[in-house]
Structure formats: structure tokens, C-alpha cells
C-alpha positions in Angstrom: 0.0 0.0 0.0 1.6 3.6 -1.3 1.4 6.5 1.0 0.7 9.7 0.2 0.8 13.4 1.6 -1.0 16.4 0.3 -0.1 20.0 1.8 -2.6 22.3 1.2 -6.4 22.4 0.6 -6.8 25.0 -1.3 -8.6 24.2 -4.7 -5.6 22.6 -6.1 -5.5 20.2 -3.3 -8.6 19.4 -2.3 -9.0 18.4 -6.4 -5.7 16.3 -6.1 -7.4 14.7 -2.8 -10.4 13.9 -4.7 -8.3 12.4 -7.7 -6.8 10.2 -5.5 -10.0 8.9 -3.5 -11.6 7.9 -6.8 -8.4 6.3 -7.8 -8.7 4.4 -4.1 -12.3 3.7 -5.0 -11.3 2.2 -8.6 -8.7 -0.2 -6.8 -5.2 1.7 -7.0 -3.6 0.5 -3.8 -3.0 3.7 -2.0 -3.6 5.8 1.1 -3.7 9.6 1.4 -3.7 12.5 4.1 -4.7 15.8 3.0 -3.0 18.3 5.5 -4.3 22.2 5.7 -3.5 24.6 8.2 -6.8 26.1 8.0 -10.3 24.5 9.3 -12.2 25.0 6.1 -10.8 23.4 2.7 -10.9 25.1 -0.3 -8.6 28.0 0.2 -10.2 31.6 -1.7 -13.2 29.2 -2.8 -15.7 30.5 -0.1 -19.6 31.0 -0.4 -21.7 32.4 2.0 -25.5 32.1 1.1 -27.6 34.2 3.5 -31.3 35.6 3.0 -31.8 34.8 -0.4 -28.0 36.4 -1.2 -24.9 34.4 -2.5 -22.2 35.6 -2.0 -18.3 34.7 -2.9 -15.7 35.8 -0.9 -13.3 35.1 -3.8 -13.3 33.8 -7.2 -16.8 34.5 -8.5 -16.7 31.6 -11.4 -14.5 30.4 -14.1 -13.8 30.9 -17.8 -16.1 28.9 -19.8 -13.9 28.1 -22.4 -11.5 26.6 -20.1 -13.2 23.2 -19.3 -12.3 21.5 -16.4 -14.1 23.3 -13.7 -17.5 22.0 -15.9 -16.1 18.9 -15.9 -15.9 18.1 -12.3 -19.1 20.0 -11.6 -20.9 17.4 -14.1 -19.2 14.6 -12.1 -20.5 15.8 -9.1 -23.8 15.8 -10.0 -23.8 19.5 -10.2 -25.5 20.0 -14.0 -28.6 21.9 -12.7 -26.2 24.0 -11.1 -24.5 25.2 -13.6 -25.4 28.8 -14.7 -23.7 31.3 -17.5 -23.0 34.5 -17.0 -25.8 37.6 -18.3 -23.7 38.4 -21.2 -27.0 40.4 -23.1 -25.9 42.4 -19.7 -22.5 42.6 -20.8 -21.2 46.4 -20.4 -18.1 47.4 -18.4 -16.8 50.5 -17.3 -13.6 52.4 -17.0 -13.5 55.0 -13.8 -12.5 58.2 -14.9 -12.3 60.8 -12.4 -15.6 60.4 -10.4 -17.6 59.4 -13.9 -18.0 55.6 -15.4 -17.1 55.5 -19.1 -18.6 52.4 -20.7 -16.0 50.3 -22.6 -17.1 50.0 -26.1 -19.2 46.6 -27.5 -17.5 43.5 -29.0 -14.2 44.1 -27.0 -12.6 40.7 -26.0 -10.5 42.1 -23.2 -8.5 45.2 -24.9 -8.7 43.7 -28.4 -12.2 44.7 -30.7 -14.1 42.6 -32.8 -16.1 45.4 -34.1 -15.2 48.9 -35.3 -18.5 50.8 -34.3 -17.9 50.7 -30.4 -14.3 51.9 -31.0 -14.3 54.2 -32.9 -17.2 55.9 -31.4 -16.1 55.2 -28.1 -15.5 58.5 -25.9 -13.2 56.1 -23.9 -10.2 56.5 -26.7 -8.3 59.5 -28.1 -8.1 59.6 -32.0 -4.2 58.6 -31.6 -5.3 55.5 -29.9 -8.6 54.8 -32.6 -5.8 55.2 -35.3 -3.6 52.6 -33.6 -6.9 50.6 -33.4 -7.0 50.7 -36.8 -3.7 50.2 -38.2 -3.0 47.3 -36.2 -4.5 44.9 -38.8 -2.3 46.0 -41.3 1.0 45.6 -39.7 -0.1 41.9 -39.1 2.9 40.7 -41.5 5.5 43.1 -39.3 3.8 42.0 -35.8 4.4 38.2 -37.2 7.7 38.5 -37.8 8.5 39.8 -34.2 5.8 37.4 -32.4 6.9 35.8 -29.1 8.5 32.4 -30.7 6.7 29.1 -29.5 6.6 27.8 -25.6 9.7 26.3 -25.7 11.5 29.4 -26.5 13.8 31.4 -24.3 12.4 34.7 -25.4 9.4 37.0 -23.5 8.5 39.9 -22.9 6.1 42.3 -20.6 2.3 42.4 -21.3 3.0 46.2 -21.8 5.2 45.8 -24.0 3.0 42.9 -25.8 0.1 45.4 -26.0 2.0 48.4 -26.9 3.6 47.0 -29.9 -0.1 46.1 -31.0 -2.2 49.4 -29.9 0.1 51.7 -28.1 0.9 52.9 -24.5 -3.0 54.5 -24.3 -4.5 50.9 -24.4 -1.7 49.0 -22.8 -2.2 51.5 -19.6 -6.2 52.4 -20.2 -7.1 49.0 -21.0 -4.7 46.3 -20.6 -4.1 47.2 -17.2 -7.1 47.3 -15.4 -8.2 44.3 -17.0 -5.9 42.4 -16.0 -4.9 43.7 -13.0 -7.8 42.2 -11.0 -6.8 38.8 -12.5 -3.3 38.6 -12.3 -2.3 40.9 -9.9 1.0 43.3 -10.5 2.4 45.5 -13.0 1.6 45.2 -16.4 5.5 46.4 -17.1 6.2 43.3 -15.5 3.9 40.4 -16.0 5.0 38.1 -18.8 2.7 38.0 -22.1 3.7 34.4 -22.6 2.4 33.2 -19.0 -0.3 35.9 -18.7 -1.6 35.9 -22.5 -1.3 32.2 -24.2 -4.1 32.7 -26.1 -3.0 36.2 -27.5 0.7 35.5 -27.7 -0.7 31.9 -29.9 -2.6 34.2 -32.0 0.2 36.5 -32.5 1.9 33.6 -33.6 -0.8 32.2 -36.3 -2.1 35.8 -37.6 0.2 38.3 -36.5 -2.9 41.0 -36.2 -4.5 40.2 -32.7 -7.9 41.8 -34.1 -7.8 39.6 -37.4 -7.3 36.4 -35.6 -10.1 37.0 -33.2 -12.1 37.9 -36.0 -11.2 34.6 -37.9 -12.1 32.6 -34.9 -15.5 34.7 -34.1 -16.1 33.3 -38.2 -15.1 29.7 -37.1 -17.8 30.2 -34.3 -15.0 29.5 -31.6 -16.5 31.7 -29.3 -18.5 29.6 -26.1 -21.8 30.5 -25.1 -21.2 32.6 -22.2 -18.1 34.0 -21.1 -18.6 33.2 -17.3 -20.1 30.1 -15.8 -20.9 29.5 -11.9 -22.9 27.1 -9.8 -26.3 28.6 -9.1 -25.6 28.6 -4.9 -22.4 29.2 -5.2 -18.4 28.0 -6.0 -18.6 26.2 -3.0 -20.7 23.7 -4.4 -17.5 22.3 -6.0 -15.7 22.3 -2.4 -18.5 20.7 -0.6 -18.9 18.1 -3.2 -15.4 17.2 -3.6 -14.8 16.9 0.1 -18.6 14.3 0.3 -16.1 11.8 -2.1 -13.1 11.8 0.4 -13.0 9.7 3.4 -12.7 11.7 6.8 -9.7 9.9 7.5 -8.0 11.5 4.3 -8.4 15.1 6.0 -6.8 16.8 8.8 -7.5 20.4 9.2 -5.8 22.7 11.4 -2.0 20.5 10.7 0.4 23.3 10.0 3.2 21.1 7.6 6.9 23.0 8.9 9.0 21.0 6.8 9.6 17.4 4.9 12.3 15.7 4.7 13.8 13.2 2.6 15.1 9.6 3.8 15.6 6.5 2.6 12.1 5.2 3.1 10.7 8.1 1.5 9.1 11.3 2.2 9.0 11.9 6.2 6.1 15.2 6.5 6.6 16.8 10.3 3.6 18.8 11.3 2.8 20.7 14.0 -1.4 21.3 15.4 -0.7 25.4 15.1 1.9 27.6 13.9 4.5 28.0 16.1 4.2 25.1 18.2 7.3 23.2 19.6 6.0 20.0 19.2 6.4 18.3 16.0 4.6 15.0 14.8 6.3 13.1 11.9 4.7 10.9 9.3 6.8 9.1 6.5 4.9 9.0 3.1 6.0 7.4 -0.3 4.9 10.3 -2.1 4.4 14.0 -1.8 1.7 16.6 -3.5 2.5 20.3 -2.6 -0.3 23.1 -2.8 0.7 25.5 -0.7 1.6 29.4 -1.7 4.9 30.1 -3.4 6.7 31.4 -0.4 5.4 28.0 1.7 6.6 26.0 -0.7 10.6 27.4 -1.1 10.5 26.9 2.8 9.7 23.8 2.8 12.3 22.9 0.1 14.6 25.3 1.5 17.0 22.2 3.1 16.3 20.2 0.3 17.1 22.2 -3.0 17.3 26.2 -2.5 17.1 26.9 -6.1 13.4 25.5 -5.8 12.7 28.5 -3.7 14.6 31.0 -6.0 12.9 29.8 -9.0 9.1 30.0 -7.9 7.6 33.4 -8.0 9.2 35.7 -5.6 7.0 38.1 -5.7 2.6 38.1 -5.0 -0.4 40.5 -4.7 -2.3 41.1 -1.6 -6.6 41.6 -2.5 -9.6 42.7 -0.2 -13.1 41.9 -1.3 -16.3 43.6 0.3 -19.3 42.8 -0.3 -22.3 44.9 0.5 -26.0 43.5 -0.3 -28.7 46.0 -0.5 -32.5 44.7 -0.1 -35.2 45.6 -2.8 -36.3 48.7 -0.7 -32.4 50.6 0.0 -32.2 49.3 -3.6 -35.0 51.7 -4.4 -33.1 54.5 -4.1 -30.1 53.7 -5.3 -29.0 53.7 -9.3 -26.4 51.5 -10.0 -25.9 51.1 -13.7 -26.9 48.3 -16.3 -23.7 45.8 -16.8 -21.4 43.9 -15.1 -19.5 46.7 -12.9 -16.5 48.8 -13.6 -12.6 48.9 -13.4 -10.3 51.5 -11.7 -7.2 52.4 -14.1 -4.4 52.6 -12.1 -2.8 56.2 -14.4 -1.6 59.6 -13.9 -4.6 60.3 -15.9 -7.3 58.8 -13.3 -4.9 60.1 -10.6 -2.9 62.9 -11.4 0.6 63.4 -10.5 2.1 60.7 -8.1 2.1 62.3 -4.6 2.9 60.4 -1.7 -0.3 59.4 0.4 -0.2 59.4 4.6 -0.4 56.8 6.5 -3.2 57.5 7.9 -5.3 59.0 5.5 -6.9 55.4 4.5 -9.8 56.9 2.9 -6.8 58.2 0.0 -5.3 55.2 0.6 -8.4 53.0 -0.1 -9.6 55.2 -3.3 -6.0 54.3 -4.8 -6.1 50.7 -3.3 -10.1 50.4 -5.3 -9.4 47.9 -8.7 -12.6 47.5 -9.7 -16.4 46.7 -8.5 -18.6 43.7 -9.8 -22.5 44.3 -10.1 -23.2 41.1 -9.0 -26.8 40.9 -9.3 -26.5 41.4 -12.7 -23.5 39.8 -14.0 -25.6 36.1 -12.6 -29.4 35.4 -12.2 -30.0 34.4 -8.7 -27.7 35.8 -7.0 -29.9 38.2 -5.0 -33.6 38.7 -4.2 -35.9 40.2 -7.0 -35.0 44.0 -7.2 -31.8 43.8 -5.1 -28.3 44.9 -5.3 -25.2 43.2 -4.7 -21.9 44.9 -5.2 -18.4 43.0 -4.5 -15.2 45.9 -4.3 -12.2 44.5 -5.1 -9.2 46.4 -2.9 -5.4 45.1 -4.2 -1.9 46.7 -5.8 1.0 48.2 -4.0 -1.5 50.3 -1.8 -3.4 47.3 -0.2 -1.1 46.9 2.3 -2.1 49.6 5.0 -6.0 48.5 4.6 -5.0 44.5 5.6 -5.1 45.3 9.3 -7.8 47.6 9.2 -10.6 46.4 11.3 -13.3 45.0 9.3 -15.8 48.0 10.2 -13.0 50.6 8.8 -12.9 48.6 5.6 -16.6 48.3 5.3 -17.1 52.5 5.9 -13.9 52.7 3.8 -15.5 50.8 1.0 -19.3 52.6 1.1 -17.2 56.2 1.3 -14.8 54.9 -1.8 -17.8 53.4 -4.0 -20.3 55.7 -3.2 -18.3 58.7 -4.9 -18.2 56.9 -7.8 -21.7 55.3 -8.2 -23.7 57.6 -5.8 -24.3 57.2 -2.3 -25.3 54.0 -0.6 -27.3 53.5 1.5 -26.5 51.2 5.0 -26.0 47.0 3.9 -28.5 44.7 5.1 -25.8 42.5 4.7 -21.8 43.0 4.1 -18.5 40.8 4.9 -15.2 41.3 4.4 -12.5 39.3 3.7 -8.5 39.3 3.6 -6.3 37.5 1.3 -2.6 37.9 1.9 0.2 36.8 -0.4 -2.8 35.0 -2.7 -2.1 35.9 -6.0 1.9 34.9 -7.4 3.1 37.2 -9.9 3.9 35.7 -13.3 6.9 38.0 -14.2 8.6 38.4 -17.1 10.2 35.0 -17.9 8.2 33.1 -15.5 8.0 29.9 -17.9 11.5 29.9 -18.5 11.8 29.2 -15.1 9.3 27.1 -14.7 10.9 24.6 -17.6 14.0 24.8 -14.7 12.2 24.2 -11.7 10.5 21.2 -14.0 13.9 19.6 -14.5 15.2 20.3 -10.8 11.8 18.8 -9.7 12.4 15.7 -11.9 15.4 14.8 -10.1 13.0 14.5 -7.1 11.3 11.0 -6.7 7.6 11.4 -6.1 7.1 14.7 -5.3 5.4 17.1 -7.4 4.5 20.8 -6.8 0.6 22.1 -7.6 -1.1 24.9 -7.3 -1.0 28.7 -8.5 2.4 29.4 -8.7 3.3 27.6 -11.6 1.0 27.3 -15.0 -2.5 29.3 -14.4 -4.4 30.8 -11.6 -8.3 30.6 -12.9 -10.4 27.7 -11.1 -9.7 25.8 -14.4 -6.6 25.6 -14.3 -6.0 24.3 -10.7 -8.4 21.7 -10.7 -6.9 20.4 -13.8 -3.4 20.0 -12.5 -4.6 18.9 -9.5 -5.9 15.9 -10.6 -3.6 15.5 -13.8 -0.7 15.5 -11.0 -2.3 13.3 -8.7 -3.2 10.3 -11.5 0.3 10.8 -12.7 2.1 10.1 -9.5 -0.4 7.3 -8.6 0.2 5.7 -12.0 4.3 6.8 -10.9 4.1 4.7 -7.6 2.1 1.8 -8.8 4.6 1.0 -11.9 8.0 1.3 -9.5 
């Protein structure tokens, strides 16, 4: 019988700990522990459904295209669950000043599909409709100075991606915001090649980014909807994941301080809280790892310290609030039609840089604001007929004062912040807060170049393998799939030696 550890149950884990309970299930002749610091699995994956409201304290849903999120939800049983997002509802705006400026139609993220929008769009200067424009016909130029193919040495910045495409107005308008709340960071300094794939492919194959979209819109590549949730919430997924696991395959509150490798294998030595004296050992034939980039170079620090120098050394810090308003405060209020807005982070939303004090967090929080979903009406269902629910996304370099704000600061902070750009609120029937430290690793510029390293160093590692967001995507998609990829991998690893 094979041992094996997982650290972490986050998403990623809790997926690989599924994986590996069906494998028990089917016959493979293995054991598992899933170990996580914290008492609830699932990591930003957090639902809390309350008088008719459902509301995520993180991730929201996934990308439809992407389709192993669907996948496990159809597994689980979860098919009437499934809902897409309100694209007829589709508008987002930019924050300009104290006004919302709606980005134009047939956008897919900064690239167009359509002229009309653009080039009627208030949102762009004529220098930047004209770059627009002649983008399609430098297609043969942009081709021959595409990224090269995944195996290549060579990337660049998503700034630098966008700007050889549209120019600095839509790589610092556009580009930024969007991505911003997804990625985290600098757009200076996020690589295009692990950021953009799909861009940097079609850069590639048509050399115009507006042409190839266009082609595939012709092919009919486009899915459905955009967006795609489970009607009462992500946590569906994290309940039903942890129904297939045995209890004895879960220990929460097991804080993992290091592993260590002997002879017989993978020896994990956990302590019941952080900082405790007391260490319990367990040895294991094999080892998953989920846990955030800076956990993980710790834990390999004795082992191999250019692990740790190779994952992402850098990560983004977020704070969502979310404030639900019942049909009557609704009444009053006038929250536009769409899906909510982005904050660009520019001189030109901002003026001049001038240093903020410390303790003016109400400056602090209006730089710290990213964006604001309309929640209500980006999903059916998600609140009572007639009522409003707005989640505030906080994050960047500016977070940091706001993380130990109490959570009553942060909530007056966020009504003050939102309310001068939508118009006042009124008091929440219901709002929450939550923290997330460290929980976004930033892909910088030649993160898959290291990655293809920390791949070979890995290699040289019997049966351990590293999971989670660090490495190859960040979306719910994305984890889930190498989650279980990794786990039936280093089952089929153990089984064969």
C-alpha cells in the first residue's frame, strides 16, 4: 500500500485529494492525508448564502472556455447547477475621475471585434482609434517579431506585448485594469507568454490580434457565455469534492513546517498550530505540494534552495467587500446596467504621483479600489428580486495599509470609496469582508523559462510534485486540472516502480 501526503487544501488540493479517493475507490492500492493549516478546505473558494444572497468571498466563477471546472461539476452531480453568465448584460466600465465610461461593445478584453464601439467610443483619443485601426495592417511586421513558441527562451512584458499592438494608451487604459484584478502586479512586469497564451498563440498564427479574433469569431469559436458558476455558489465544487473523500483523508488545522527526505521516503513533520514546539512526523511514499509560493521554497529550502529562487518571488495582496442591499435601499439607489467597472491605475485617473499618509486610508483606499462587480446582474440568482449586490475588489502596491484595518474601517472605507463613484449607498442589510494575503503569485517576465527549470530540478526529485498557482495558471480551471492531472500521474508513478 503507497502513502501519500497532500499539503494544502486549497482548490488545487482538495482536487488532487479527490483524484486520489476515486483512484482508491477504482482499486489503485494507496492511502492519502490531506493536510491544511486552516479548518475549512478550499482556500479563496468561499460561499456564504444568506437571506436569499450568494455571495463569494473570492473567485466569482470560471472561464467557460477553459473546461475543467464544468467537468468536475458534471461529475459531481452538479449540471442543474451550472449557470452562465448575463452576457446580453454585458457592459463594463472604465473609472475616470468620479464618472464611469462604458467600454465599447465587441471588446474581447483590450482587443475589438467590431469597429463601431471603437471608434465611437468617448473612452479612446483619436491617436489611440488610429492605432486601433492600423493594427491589422502591420499583421505581417507583428508576425515576424511574435513571441516564438513555448519552448523558446524569449518574453517579454504584457505592456510591452500590448503596446507593440495598440500603443501605451491601451496598454495603460485597457490592458491594465483588466488584467490587474486577475493577475495581480504591473503590467511592465507580468510576462505576455504566462499571462496571455491565447494572444501570444494568436500573434503567432495571424500576427494582427484583431484579425485572428475575427477569424475565430467566423469559425464560431466563441462559447456560449463568457462566465459560468454554480447557481448557490463556487462552494458547491468544495463541498462536493470533500462528500467523495473519506474523513480519515483530512486533517485540518495541521500546519506542515517542513519534509524531509530519507531512505524510506518522504517523512512530512507537522505541528497542530503555527508555532508550536511540538512536531509529529509521518513518512509517506509520495508528496503533492499546494501550498503558496513562499510555503513552498521553505519547505524545500534544506532540500534544493534553487526551488525556492525559481518560484515566484513576488505576490499580490486583495480585499473583497461585499455589501448586499434589499429591494427597498435598492430603491433609491442607481447602480448602472452591466457587469460593474474597473479602476485604471494612471496619472490620468490620478494625477501626478504624490505620496499618500499613512493614515489617510480613505486616500489610501480610493488608490487601493481595482474594480467593483455588479453582482446581481453579472448572474441570475444571486440576490432577491430588485436587489443589489456589489463585491469591491481592494489590491496593488496600496493594499497593504488596509490589511489590518478592522473590518468595520474597511466596510465605511469601501461605502465612502464606491459611493463617490456610483452615488451614495445606502446602510447593507448584509456586508463581509475578507482578507487574502500573499494569494495571488506574480507571473513575471520570464516566468515559464523558469518554470521549464524548476520542472527539470523537480524531476530529479522521486515522487514529489508541486501544484497549485504558482506555476501554469491561476483561474479555477486551471487548478483543478493540475490537480488531478498530477495526482493520476504520481499514482500511476508509484504503482509502476
Amino acid at each position: 500500500m503507497k502513502r501519500i501526503a497532500i499539503i494544502g487544501g486549497g482548490i488545487a488540493g482538495l482536487s488532487a485529494a479527490y483524484e486520489l479517493a476515486f483512484q482508491q475507490r477504482a482499486g489503485a492500492p494507496i492511502e492519502f492525508v490531506l493536510f491544511d493549516a486552516a479548518s475549512r478546505l478550499g482556500g479563496t473558494v468561499e460561499t456564504v448564502r444568506r437571506d436569499g444572497f450568494v455571495i463569494e468571498c473570492g473567485p466569482d466563477s470560471w472561464v467557460t472556455e477553459k473546461p475543467w471546472a464544468r467537468d468536475l461539476a458534471l461529475e459531481l452531480g452538479l449540471e442543474g447547477e451550472l449557470v452562465p453568465s448575463r452576457d446580453d448584460r454585458r457592459k463594463t466600465y472604465l473609472v475616470q475621475g468620479r464618472a464611469l465610461t462604458a467600454m465599447p461593445d465587441g471588446m474581447r478584453m483590450m482587443v475589438p471585434v467590431q469597429w463601431a464601439g471603437v471608434l465611437d467610443s468617448p473612452l479612446f483619443s483619436w491617436q489611440a482609434k488610429l492605432a486601433y485601426l492600423r493594427e491589422p495592417k502591420l499583421a505581417e511586421q507583428l508576425k515576424t517579431s511574435a513571441l516564438d513558441a513555448a519552448s523558446s527562451s524569449r518574453d517579454e512584458s504584457v505592456r510591452d506585448f500590448v503596446f507593440r499592438h495598440f500603443g501605451s494608451e491601451v496598454a495603460d487604459t485597457i490592458a491594465a485594469p483588466l488584467l490587474a484584478g486577475v493577475f495581480g502586479g504591473d503590467i511592465a512586469s507580468l510576462s505576455a507568454r504566462a499571462v496571455l497564451p491565447a494572444f501570444v498563440a494568436l500573434e503567432r498564427e495571424h500576427g494582427s490580434l484583431v484579425l485572428g479574433l475575427r477569424q475565430r469569431r467566423q469559425a464560431g469559436d466563441a462559447p456560449a457565455a463568457i462566465f459560468t458558476t454554480l447557481r448557490h455558489g463556487l462552494a458547491g465544487l468544495v463541498e462536493g469534492m470533500e462528500s467523495h473523500i473519506p474523513a480519515s483523508g483530512i486533517q485540518r488545522g495541521m500546519v506542515v513546517a517542513s519534509i524531509e527526505r530519507t531512505g524510506e521516503g518522504w517523512v512530512v513533520h507537522r505541528a497542530s498550530a503555527p508555532g508550536a514546539s511540538h512536531l509529529a512526523s509521518q513518512t509517506f511514499d509520495a508528496v503533492l505540494v499546494a501550498t503558496p509560493a513562499k510555503t513552498t521554497a521553505k519547505l524545500f529550502g534544506a532540500i534544493d534552495e534553487r526551488i525556492g529562487e525559481l518560484l515566484p518571488q513576488q505576490s499580490s495582496s486583495a480585499i473583497v467587500v461585499a455589501l448586499a442591499f434589499s429591494a427597498d435601499q435598492a430603491s433609491v439607489m442607481r447602480i448602472p446596467r452591466g457587469f460593474g467597472f474597473l479602476v485604471p491605475q494612471t496619472a490620468a485617473q490620478y494625477g501626478p504621483y504624490q505620496p499618500i499618509s499613512d493614515d489617510d486610508m480613505e486616500a489610501i483606499a480610493r488608490r487601493a479600489l481595482l474594480a467593483c462587480t455588479f453582482v446581481d446582474q453579472k448572474f441570475p440568482q444571486r440576490a432577491p428580486e430588485n436587489s443589489v449586490l456589489l463585491r469591491a475588489f481592494f489590491g496593488g502596491p496600496s493594499v497593504a495599509p488596509l490589511l489590518t484595518e478592522s473590518d468595520a474601517t474597511l466596510l465605511k472605507l469601501a461605502q465612502t470609496t464606491l459611493g463617490r463613484i456610483v452615488g451614495k449607498l445606502q446602510e447593507p442589510s448584509i456586508a463581509l469582508v475578507r482578507r487574502w494575503p500573499d494569494s495571488l503569485p506574480l507571473y513575471e517576465v520570464g516566468h515559464l523559462n523558469r518554470m521549464a527549470e524548476l520542472d527539470v530540478r523537480m524531476s530529479q526529485l522521486p515522487h514529489v510534485r508541486l501544484i497549485g498557482n504558482a506555476y501554469r495558471g491561476v483561474g479555477l480551471p486551471d487548478l483543478i486540472h493540475s490537480g488531478r492531472t498530477t495526482a493520476r500521474e504520481l499514482v500511476a508513478g508509484l504503482i509502476g516502480s
